[in-house]
N, C-alpha and C positions, 0 to 999 in steps of 0.2 A: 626584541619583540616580546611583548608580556600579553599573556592571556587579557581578554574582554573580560569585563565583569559586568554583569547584568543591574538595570537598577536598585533591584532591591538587594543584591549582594553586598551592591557599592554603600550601601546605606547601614549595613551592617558591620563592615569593616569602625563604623563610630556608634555604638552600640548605643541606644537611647529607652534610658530607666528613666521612670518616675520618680520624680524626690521622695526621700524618706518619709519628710513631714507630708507628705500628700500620703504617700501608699499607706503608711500605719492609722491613720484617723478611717481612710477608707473600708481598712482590712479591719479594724474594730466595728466599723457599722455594718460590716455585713457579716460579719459572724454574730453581731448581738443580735442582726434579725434572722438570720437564720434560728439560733437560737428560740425565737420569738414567734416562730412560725410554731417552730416542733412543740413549744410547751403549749400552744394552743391546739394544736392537731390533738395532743395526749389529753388536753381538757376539753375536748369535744367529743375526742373517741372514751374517754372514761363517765361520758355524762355528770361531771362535776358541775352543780347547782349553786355551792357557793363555798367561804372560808370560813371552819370555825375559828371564832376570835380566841384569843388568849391571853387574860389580864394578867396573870405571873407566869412565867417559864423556869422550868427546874433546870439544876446543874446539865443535863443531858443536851435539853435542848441549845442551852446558852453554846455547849462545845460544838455543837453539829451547825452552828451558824459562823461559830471560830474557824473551824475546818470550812464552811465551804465560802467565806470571805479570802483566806490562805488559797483553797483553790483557783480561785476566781482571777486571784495574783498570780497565782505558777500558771493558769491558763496565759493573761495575759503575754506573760514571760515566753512564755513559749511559744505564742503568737508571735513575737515580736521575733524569736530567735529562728524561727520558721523564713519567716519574711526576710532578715538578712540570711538567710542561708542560702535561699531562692536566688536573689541578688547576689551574692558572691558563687554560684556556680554558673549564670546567666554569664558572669564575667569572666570567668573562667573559659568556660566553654565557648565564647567569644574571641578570647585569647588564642585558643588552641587552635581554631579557624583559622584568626588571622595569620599563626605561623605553620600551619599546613599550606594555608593557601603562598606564604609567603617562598615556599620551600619549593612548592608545587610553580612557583613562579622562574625559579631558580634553576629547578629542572627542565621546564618547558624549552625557555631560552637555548641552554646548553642542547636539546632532541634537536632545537629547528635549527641553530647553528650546523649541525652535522648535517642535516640534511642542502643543505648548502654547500656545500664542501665538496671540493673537486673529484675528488675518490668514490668511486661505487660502493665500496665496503664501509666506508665511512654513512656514505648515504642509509647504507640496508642497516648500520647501525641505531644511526637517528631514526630511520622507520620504528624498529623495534622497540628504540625508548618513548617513543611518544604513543604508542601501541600498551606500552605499561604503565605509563603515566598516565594514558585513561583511566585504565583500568582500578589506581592509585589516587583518581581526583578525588577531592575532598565535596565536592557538588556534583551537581548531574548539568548546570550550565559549564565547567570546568573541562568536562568528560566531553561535551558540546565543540567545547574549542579545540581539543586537540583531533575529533573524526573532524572539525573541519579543515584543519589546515593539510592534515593525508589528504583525502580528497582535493584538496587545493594543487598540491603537488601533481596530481595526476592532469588538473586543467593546465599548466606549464605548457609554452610552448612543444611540438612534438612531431618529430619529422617521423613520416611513417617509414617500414622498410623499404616501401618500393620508391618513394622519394630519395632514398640515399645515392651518393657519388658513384658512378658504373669504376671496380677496380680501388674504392677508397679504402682499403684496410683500417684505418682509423677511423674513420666514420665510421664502419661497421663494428668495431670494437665498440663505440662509445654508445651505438643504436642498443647494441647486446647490454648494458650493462645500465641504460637508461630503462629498456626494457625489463630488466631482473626484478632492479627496483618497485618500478609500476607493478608488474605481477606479485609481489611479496607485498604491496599496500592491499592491494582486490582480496587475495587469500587471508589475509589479517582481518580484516573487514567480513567475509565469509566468517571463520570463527567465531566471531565476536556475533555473527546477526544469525549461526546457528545454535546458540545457546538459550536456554527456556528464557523469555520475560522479564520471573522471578529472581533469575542468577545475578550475582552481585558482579559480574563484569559482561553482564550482557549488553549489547546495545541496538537493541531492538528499541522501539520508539523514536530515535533519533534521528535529524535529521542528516543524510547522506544529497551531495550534491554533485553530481558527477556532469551538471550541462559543461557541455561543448567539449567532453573529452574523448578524444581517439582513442578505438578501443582494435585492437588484433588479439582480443581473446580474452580471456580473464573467466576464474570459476568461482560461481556464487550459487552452485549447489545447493540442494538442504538447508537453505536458510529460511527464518522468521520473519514476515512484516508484521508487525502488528499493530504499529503505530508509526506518526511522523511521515515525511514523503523522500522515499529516494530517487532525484530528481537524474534521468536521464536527456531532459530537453535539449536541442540541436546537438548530442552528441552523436560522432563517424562512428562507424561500425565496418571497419573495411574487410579485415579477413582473420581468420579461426572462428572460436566458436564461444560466444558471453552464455556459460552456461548456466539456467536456472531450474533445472531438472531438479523434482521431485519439493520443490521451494513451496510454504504454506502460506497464503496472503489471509491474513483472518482480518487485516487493518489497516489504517496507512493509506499510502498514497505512494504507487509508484509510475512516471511520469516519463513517456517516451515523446514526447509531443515534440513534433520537428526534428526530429531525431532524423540522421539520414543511413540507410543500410546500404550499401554499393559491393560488398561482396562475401561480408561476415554472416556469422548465423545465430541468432538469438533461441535458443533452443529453453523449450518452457516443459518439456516431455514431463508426464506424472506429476505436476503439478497441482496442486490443490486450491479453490478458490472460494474457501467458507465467507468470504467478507473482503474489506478493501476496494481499492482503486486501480486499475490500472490504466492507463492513459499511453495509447498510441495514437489518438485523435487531438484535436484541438485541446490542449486544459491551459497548463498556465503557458507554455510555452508562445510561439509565434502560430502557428497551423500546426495541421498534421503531418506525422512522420511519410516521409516518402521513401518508396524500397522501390530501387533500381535494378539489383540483383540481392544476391543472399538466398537467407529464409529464417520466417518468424515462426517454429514450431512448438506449437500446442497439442503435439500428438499426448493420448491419452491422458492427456490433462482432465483434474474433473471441475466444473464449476455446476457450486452448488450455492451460492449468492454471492454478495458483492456485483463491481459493476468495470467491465471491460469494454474501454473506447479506442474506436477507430475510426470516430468521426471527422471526417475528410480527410483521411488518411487518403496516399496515394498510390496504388500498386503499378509501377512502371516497370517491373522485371522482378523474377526472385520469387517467388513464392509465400506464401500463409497457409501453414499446415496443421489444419486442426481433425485428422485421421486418429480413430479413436476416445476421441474426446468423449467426456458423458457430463449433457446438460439437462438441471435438474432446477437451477431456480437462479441464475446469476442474468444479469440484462450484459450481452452482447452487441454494440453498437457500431453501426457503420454508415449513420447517417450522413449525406451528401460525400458517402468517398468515390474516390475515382478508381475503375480500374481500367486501364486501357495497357496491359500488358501482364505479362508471370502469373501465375495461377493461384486458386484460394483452393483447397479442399476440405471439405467439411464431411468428410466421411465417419458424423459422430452419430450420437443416440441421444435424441430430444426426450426428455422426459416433463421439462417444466425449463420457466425461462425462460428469455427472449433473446432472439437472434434477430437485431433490425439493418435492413437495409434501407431505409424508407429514404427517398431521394436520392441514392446512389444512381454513378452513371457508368454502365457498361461500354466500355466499348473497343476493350482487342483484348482481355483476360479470359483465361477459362477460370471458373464457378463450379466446382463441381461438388455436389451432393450422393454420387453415385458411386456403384461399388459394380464387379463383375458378377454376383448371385445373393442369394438371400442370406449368407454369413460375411459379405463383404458391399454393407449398406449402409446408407443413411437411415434411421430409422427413426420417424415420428409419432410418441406415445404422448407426449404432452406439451405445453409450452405453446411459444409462437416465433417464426421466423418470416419475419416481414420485408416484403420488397414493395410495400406500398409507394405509389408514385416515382418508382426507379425508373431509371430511361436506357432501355437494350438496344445496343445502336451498332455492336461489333460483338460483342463477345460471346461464348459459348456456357451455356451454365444449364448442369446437366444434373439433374433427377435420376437420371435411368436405376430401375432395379430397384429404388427407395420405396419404402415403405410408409402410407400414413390412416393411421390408427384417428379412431373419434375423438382422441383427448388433445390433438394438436391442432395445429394449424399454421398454412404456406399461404402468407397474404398476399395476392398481386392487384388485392384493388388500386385504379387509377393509375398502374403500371405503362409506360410506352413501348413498344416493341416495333421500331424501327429499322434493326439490322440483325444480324447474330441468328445463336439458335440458343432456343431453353428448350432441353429434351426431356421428356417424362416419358420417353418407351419403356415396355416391361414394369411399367410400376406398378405397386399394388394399392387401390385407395379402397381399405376396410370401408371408409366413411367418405360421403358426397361433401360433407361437412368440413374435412381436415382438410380443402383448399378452396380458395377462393379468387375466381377473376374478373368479379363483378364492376365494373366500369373501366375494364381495361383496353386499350388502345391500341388495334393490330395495322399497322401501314406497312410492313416488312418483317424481313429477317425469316424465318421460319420458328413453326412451335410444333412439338411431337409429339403425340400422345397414342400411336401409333404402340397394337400392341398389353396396351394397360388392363388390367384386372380389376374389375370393381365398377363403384358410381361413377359418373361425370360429379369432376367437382362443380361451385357452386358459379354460375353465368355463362357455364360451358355446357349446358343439358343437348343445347341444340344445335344445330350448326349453321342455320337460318342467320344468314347476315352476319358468318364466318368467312372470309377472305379463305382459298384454298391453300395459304400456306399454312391455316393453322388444321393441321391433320386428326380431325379427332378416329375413333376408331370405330366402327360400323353399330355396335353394340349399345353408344351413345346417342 
């Protein structure tokens, strides 16, 4: 197997110069107008009016035009010697390509042979060389090819542990030592994406492809996105923990869309999200990721732009934990997901931002917003967290004890409320303005407001042609 070369790589391996006789006619006419520019620019800026004539010229003058006719030859010469020197380092340098890359070819082969190879040790060897041999490519398409085939490796077929033979000894040797492997590519790859940008073996930018692969753990810590997409699409998540604690997305694109969770934990804790993509929703994949059990946690995470989707994601068991979070300007999106089971909690601090639920459909999840007192709340100073046109049909999504300030806003225009409870008891509304229920739809469930400090938010003032399950408080 020999590395992919890109098209214009391929095109350089046959280096294509200009003929002589073309480039040197060219490379004289534009240095005599260059030339020809300058003595006119100098005779404009010196306001020179005309030439005085000169019907004899003395010995002095005759040598100062001998001299600069002799110049005008050593210029040429030198032009000339300029020009093939260009071209013979062009071809050099072309040379040296070819047999880096030829070397680089050479190596490649021998990393992915090993990584084939019956032996684990053999295996973790090959890892390591094509890990250096990134780092050793003579291109950055070159560097391309060797994260793609690690990653490749990891999409290989992969029987989980709980799949193995009840009593196989051998299988479970061969589980442990397939497993080593996989873990020592993830941590390679960590490395390499916690390094600055700038660093000459970092591989930040690049693309990583990890769809469809089975994951029982793996740590990706403190690493950098900041370019490129690392595509997580329909890959398992069964059990440990894909950590990405304390991780900076400034860029890029990373992409859990169809991604299935059934018992692992994606843990996003103190992560940073100045910019980027991240995709638990619809993007390139098939649909959205669906979590059966597990947990996707975003505790103390801060988003402060970029854009975090969860559009149509599915919450059927497991949790989304975004307890601590501080949102300040990143679009949070959850448009037409489902929850009908495992819990979301959002026990952050809205500052700016959006948090959209718009078209989500509740119906056996808890949602919760709430905290037990005024240091352990939701608290809205700015932004917006939209459940425009959601449909409440089962589940529990609970305000209590939250906080909201004039600079935010909890939209529930055009909202259904057919089953469940949304509880806003003990909340505080500084402002009539930070919520809104203005054409919203009460057939069921209950609504609480039982308790609350402050205005009636906004299509709640009166209770006139309120169904008594929506409880407002006396004060209202």
């Amino acid at each position: 197997m020999s590395p992919k070369l890109p098209k214009r790589q391929a095109e350089r391996r046959g280096l294509r110069l200009w003929r002589i006789g073309v480039v040197l006619p060219l490379t004289f006419m534009i240095t005599v107008g260059v030339a020809t520019v300058v003595f006119y620019a100098g005779w404009v800026l010196l306001g020179v009016r005309g030439l005085k004539p000169e019907r004899r010229i003395d010995s002095e003058t005759l040598f100062d035009l001998v001299k600069l006719s002799f110049g005008v030859v050593a210029g040429a010469g030198a032009l000339v010697a300029l020009v093939v020197a260009y071209r013979r380092q062009r071809v050099d340098e072309d040379a040296a390509l070819r047999d880096a890359t030829r070397l680089h070819t050479e190596r490649f082969t021998t990393a992915v042979s090993q990584l084939g190879d019956e032996s684990a040790a053999v295996r973790l060897g090959g890892v390591h060389a094509l890990a250096g041999l990134a780092d050793d490519a003579p291109t950055r398409e070159l560097r391309q090819t060797c994260v793609d085939v690690l990653c490749a490796y990891l999409r290989l077929p992969y029987t989980a542990e709980a799949d193995l033979p009840a009593g196989d000894a051998e299988a479970r040797h061969s589980y442990l030592a397939l497993r080593e492997v996989r873990l020592t590519i993830i941590r390679l790859i960590r490395d390499h994406l916690r390094l600055e940008p700038d660093h000459l073996h970092s591989w930040q930018g690049h693309d990583l492809d990890f769809t469809t692969v089975t994951f029982e753990g793996g740590d990706f810590s403190g690493i950098g996105v900041s370019g490129g997409t690392i595509s997580f699409s329909s890959a398992i998540f069964l059990c440990g923990t894909v950590d990405f604690t304390a991780t900076k997305f400034s860029g890029g694109t990373v992409d859990f869309s169809a991604a299935q969770f059934s018992g692992g934990t994606v843990d996003f804790r103190d992560a940073q999200f100045p910019g980027g993509t991240v995709l638990f929703g619809a993007g390139s994949g098939s649909g959205g990721a669906v979590v059966s059990s597990g947990v996707i946690a975003f505790s103390k995470a801060t988003f402060s732009g970029g854009i975090i989707s969860f559009r149509g994601i599915q919450l059927l068991g497991g949790s989304l934990d975004f307890r601590g979070a501080q949102f300040s300007g990143s679009m949070v999106d959850f448009n037409l997901a489902v929850f009908s089971g495992g819990a979301a909690n959002f026990l952050s601090e809205f500052s700016g931002g959006k948090v959209d639920f718009s078209g989500a459909r509740f119906s056996g999840s808890a949602v919760d917003f709430y905290g037990s007192g005024i240091n352990d709340n939701a608290v809205f100073r700015g932004g917006t967290v939209c459940f425009g046109d959601a449909n409440f049909s089962g589940s529990a999504v609970n305000f209590r004890h939250a906080e909201f300030y004039s600079g935010g806003m909890v939209d529930f225009r055009g909202a259904r409320f057919t089953g469940g409870t949304v509880d806003f008891s003990a909340a505080v509304f500084n402002s009539g303005d930070s919520t809104d229920f203005r054409g919203a739809r009460f057939a069921g469930g209950a609504v609480e407001f039982s308790g609350t400090i402050g205005a009636a938010p906004r299509g709640l003032a009166s209770p006139n042609g309120l169904p008594p399950y929506v409880r407002l408080p006396s004060h209202w």
